[in-house]
N, C-alpha and C positions, 0 to 999 in steps of 0.2 A: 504494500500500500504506500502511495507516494503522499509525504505531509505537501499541504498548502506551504509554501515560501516565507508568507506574509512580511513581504522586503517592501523595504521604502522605493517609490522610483525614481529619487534623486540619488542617481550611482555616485556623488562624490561622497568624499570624508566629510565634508562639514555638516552634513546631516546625520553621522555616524556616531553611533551610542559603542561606550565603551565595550571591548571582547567579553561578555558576559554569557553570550550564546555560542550554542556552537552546535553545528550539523551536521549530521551523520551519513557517509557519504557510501557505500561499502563495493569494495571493486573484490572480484574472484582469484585476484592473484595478485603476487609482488610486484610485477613486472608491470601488469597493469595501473598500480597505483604507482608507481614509480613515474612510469611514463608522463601520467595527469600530474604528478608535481615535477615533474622538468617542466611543462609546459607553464605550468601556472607560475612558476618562479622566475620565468624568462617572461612570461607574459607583464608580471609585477616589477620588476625590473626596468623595462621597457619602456619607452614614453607615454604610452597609453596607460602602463600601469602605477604613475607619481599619486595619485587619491590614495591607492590600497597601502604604500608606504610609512606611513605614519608610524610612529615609534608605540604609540598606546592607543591607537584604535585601527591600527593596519592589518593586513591580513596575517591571521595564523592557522598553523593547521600542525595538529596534535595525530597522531597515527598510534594503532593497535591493534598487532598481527592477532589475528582468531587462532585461539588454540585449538579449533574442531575441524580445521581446514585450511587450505593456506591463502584465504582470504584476509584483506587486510582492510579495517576501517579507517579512513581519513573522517577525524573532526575538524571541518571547516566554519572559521568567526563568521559572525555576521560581513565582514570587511573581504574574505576570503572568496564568500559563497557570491556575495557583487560584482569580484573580480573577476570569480567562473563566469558566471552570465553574462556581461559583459564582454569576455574572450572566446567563449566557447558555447555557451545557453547554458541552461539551467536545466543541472542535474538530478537524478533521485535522492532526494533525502528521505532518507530512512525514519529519523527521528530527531528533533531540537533539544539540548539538554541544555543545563547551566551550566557553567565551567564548574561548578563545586560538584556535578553529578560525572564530569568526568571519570571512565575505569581507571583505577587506582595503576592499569598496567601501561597505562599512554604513555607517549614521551611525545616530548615537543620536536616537533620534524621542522619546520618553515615557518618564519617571523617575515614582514614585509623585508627588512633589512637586510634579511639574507642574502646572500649571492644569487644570481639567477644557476641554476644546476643544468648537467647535461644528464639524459636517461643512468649512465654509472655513475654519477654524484649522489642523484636521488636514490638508486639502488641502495648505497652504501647508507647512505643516512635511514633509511628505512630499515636495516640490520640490527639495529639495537631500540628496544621497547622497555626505555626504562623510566619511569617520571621523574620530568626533575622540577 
């Protein structure tokens, strides 16, 4: 079942409420999820992507390999999931949570700040699921 979005559609930062949400994105593989944050990282990077940048309300996206399968979930901010739509449409979310209902086994994959990555950058970064 796909959630309603319910996204502002002013795509900049200055209508942008602090990373307090975060959506649940869920791709079937590593490889797959890797690839969507090479893209979104070079996208955010990018000229087109200066809004999602922001240091406290830019895009983030927290990752959490499924231990039942080698599926892996991307939680994407409010800032993150604007950035997809904007570069790519607007994907399945699974489910909206708080940052406080975060699984305890995420770790932080992608800050707007980050470097834009190449498909083995993201690979690698997606290797380790540890909260920090």
């Amino acid at each position: 079942m796909m959630e309603s979005l319910d996204m502002p559609d002013d795509r900049t930062n200055a209508s942008a409420t602090p990373n307090d949400r975060y959506h649940r994105c869920g791709f079937p593989d590593r490889a797959q999820a890797a690839a969507f944050v090479a893209a979104l990282s070079r996208f955010v990077r990018g000229p087109r992507g200066a809004p999602y940048r922001d240091t406290t309300r830019g895009a983030i996206v927290w990752s959490r390999t499924r231990d039942d399968s080698d599926g892996v979930d991307l939680y994407l901010s409010d800032a993150a999931l604007r950035a997809t739509i904007e570069a790519f449409g607007a994907p399945a979310v699974l489910e909206t949570v708080d940052q406080s209902a975060l699984p305890p086994e995420c770790a932080l994959l992608f800050t707007g700040t980050s470097p834009g990555w190449g498909m083995e950058q993201a690979d690698k970064q997606l290797g380790g699921d540890a909260r920090e």
